[in-house]
N, C-alpha and C positions, 0 to 999 in steps of 0.2 A: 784763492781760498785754500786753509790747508785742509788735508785729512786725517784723520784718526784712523788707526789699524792693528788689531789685533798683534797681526807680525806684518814684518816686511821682510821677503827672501831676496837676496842682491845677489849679482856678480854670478848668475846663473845662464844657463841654457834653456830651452822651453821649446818641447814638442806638444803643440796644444792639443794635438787630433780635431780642431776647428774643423766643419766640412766646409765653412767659408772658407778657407787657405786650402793653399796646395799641398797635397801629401800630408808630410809629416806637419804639418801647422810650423816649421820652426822660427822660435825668433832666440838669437844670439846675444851675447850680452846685454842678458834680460834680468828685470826685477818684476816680484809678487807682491799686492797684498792683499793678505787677509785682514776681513772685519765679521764680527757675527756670525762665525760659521762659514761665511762665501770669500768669493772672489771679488775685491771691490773694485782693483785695477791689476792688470799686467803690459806690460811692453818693452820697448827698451830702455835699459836703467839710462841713457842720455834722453830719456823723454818722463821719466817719472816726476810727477807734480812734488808741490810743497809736503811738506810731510810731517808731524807734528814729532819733535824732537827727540820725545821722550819715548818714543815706540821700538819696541822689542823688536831690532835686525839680526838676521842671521845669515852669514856669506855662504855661499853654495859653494865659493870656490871653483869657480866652471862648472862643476855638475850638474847633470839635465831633472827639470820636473818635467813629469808627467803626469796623467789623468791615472788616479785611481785604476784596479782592474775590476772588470766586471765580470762577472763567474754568470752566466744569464738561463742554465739549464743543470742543476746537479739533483741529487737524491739524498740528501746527507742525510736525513732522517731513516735509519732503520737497524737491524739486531743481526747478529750472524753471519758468515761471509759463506762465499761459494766457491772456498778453493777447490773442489774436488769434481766440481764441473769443470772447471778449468780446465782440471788434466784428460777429465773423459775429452771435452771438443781437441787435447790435443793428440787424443788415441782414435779422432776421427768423426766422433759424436757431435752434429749440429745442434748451434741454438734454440732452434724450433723442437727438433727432437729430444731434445731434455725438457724442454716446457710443455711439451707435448706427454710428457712421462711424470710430470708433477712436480717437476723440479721448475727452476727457474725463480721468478717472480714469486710463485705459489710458496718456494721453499721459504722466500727470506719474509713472505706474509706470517708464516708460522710461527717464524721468532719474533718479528714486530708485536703482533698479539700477545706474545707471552710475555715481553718486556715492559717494566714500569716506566711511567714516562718520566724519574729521573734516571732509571739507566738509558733508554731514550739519550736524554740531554745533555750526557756526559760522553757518551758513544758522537753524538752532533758537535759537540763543544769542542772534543779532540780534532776531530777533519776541521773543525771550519778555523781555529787555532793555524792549521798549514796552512789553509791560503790564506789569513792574515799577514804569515810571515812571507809568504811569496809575494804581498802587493795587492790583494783583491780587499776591497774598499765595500764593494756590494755585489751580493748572492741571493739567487734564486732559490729554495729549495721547493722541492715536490711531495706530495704525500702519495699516497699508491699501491704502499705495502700493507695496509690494513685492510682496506676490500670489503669492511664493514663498518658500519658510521661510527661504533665505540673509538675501533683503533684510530680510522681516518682524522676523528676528532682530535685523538691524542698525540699524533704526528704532526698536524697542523700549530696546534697548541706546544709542541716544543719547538717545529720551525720559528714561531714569533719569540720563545723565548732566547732565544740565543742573540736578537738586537741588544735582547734586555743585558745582555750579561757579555757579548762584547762589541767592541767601536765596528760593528758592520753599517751596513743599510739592510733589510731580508726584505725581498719579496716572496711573496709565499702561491703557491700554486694547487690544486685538488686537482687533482691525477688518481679519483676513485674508479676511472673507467681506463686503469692499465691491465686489467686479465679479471679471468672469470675464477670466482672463490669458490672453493669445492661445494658450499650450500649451493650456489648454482650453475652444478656441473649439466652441460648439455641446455640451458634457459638462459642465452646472454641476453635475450627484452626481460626477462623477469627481473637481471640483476639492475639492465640502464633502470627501470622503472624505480627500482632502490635507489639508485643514483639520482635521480631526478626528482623524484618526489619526496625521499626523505632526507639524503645524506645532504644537497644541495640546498636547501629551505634549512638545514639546520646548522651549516658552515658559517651559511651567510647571516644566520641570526645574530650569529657570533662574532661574526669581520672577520673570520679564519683565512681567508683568501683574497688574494688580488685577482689570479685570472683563474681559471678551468683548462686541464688540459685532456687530451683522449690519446689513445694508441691504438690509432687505427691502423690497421694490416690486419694480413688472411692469418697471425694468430693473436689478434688482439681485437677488435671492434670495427662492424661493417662502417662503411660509409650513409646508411639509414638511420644507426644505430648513433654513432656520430654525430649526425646533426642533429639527434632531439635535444646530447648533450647540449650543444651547441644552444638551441633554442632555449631551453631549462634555464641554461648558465644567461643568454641575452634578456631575458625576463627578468633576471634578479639582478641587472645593471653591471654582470660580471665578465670583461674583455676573456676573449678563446685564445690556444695555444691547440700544437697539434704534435704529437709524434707523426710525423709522415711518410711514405715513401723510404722507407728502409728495406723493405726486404722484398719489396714489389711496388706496382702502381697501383693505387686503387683509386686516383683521384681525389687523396683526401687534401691537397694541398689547394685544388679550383672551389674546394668545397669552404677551405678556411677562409680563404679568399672573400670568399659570399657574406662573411661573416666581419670581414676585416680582422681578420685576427692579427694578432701581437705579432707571429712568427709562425712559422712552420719548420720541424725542425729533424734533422738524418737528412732527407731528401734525396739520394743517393740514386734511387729509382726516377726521380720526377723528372718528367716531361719537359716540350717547349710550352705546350698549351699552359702547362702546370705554373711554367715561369711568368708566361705571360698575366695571370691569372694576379701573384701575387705582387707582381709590378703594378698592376694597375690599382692594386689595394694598399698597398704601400707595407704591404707583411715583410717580415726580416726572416732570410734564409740563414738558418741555423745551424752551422758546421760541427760535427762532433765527431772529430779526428780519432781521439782514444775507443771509440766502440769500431768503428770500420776498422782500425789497427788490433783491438785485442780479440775480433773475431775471422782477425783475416779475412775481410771484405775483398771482390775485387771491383763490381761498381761503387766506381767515385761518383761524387755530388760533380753535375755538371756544369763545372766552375766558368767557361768562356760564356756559357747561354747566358749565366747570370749575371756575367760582365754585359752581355751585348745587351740585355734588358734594363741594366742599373740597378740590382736588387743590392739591397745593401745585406753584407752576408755578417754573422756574427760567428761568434767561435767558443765554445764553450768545453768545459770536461764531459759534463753527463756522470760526475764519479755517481755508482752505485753497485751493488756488492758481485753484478752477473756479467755485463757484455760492456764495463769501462770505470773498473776499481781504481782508476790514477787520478788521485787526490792534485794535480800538478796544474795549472792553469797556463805558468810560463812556456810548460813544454807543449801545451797545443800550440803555442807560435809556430814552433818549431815543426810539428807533425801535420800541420796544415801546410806550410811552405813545403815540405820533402814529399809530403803522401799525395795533396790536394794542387801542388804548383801554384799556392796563393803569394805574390811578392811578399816582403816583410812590411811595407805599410798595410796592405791588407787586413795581414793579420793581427796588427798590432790594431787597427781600427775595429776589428774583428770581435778586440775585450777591452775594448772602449765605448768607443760611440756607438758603433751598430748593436753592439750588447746593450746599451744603454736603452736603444731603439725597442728591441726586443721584449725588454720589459718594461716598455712606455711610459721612462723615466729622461728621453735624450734632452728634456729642457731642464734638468734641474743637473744631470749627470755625463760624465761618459767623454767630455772635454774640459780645456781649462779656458774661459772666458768670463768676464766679468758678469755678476749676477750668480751667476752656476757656485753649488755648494761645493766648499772648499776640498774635497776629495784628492790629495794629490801626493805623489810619491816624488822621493827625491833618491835618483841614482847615481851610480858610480859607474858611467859609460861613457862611451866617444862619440859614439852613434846611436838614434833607436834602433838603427836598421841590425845592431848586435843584439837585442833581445829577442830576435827569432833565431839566430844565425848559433848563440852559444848558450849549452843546456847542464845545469847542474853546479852552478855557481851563480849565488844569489845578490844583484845590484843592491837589489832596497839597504837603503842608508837611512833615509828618516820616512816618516808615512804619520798625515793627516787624517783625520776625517772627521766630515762638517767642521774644520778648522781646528782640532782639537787633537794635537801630538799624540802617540798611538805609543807606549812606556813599554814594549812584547817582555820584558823580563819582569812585567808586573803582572802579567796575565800567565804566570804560572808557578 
């Protein structure tokens, strides 16, 4: 019987990131097709069926596809930058102790509120524009910098619109319990109880959000504090995520654990017990190379426990305006392999499938297998194992998504 298919890619290479295969999933003188947005068949072009004649092929020409990137933890959403922190933490000044002095978080709150949500969308549209052209297929963004239900609404509401206006995927996240807002300076139950009783019942009225996340640490929300979010957000059908274990232990990862959450993410700090916790929940350990790198961290996430456990880890920017403004996605390959000692399929699984994982999309995304939506990049390499290895020179040659050619000099 033959098939009909959108396109058919020939004469290709193909790293599927498949966790059924080994490593890099490779198969070698390979063909693709697309039908409907998906994957209908791939394997080797000496095994591809009948094919209905008149279908739209295009030769790779030996070139490798791959799975879409998946950006699975950023902040694109917010107004104003913090250059000027920057240079105080490089005259000596800690993270904490700037957010402790009302900078920080609180600072870039202040311009969130005073910006309209199309300067909002425009300020979103440019960042998320870069990692288009770097290869990222689908993106997390987080809300956070409002800290009151007006703004929080209005970050959310331009996180969604940015699918509207380009070929992304967005998952969208409420991150209203990342710091305490001057109205409630010294009252963080007064402010979770705004989080929970109002800001969350009114997100969700809305579909503003896929998961909840919290920033728990000794400057951001206890572990008590934490799980009402937690409980608030499981009552309204909505999966948890966690800042965690960044600047200390507090347990908040056995805690997400409890919860099943999506991921837990920094981790730097965490435990064996902590590991063991999210192995047994099946949570994805969230590497964010660019914040431990632009605040001169020296605990690293500990990468062999998570090997010895099986945690599937994922790799993300975290871009946001204070402790990891790199807009760059390809270069965590690389800042995980040199910083973290993660191999290169690691890391390339890392903003693939495990990202996929993380934001509890790995059946539709995050590999190349038939069924799975057409998400896929086509480069100009020799190896995957070269896209953690060289930084600043960009493969992407053509780029899908949901099966639909991606035209970047139309999108500006």
């Amino acid at each position: 019987m033959s098939q009909d298919a959108d396109l058919l890619l020939t004469r290709a290479n193909i790293a599927t990131l498949d966790p059924a295969m080994d490593g890099y999933g490779i198969i070698q003188e390979a063909a693709l097709l697309m039908r409907e947005g998906r994957i209908a068949w791939l394997g080797p072009q000496s095994e591809l069926p009948a094919i209905n004649p008149d279908v739209k092929t295009m030769d790779c020409q030996g070139q490798w596809l791959l799975p879409g990137y998946i950006d699975c933890h950023t902040h694109l959403v917010f107004a104003g930058n913090r250059a000027d922190e920057f240079e105080q933490r490089l005259q000596g000044v800690s993270y904490a102790d700037i957010a402790r002095r009302g900078g920080g978080i609180r600072r870039t709150m202040s311009a969130t509120r005073q910006a309209s949500e199309a300067e909002l969308l425009v300020l979103a549209l440019k960042r998320a524009k870069a990692l288009l052209e770097q290869g990222v297929t689908c993106v997390e963004i987080k809300s956070g910098y409002g800290l009151d239900l007006n703004t929080e609404l209005k970050m959310l509401r331009v996180a969604r619109q940015v699918q509207a206006h380009l070929p992304f995927t967005v998952r969208t996240t409420f991150l209203g319990a990342h710091a305490l807002p001057p109205e409630y300076h010294d009252n963080a139950d007064g402010y979770i109880d705004l989080v929970c009783n109002e800001m969350l019942p009114a997100i969700q009225a809305e579909q503003l959000a896929d998961a909840v996340d919290v920033f728990c640490e000794n400057i951001g929300f206890t572990l008590t504090q934490t799980r009402r979010v937690f409980e608030a957000a499981s009552q309204l059908g909505l999966p948890v995520k966690l800042h965690a274990e960044q600047l200390s232990n507090l347990g908040g990862s056995e805690l997400a654990a409890s919860f099943n959450a999506l991921s837990v993410d920094h981790i730097e700090f965490l435990d064996e017990a902590g590991i063991r916790a999210i192995a047994g929940s099946g949570t994805v350990a969230t590497l964010l190379p660019g914040a431990f790198y632009y605040l001169r961290e020296s605990q690293k996430p500990p990468i062999e426990l998570l090997r010895k456990h099986a945690v599937p880890m994922a790799l993300a920017t975290d871009f946001n305006p204070g402790s990891s403004p790199i807009c760059n996605l390809p270069l965590m390959l690389n800042m995980a392999c040199t910083l973290f000692a993660l191999t290169p399929v690691e890391a390339l699984k890392g903003v693939t499938i495990n990202a996929a994982r993380a934001l509890g999309l790995d059946d539709s995304l995050g590999s190349l297998s038939p069924g799975k939506q057409a998400d896929i990049l086509l480069l100009d390499i020799e190896h995957p194992n070269q896209l953690a290895y060289q930084v600043g020179i960009n493969p992407v040659q053509k780029r899908w998504h949901a099966g639909k050619y991606t035209n970047m000099s139309l999108l500006y």
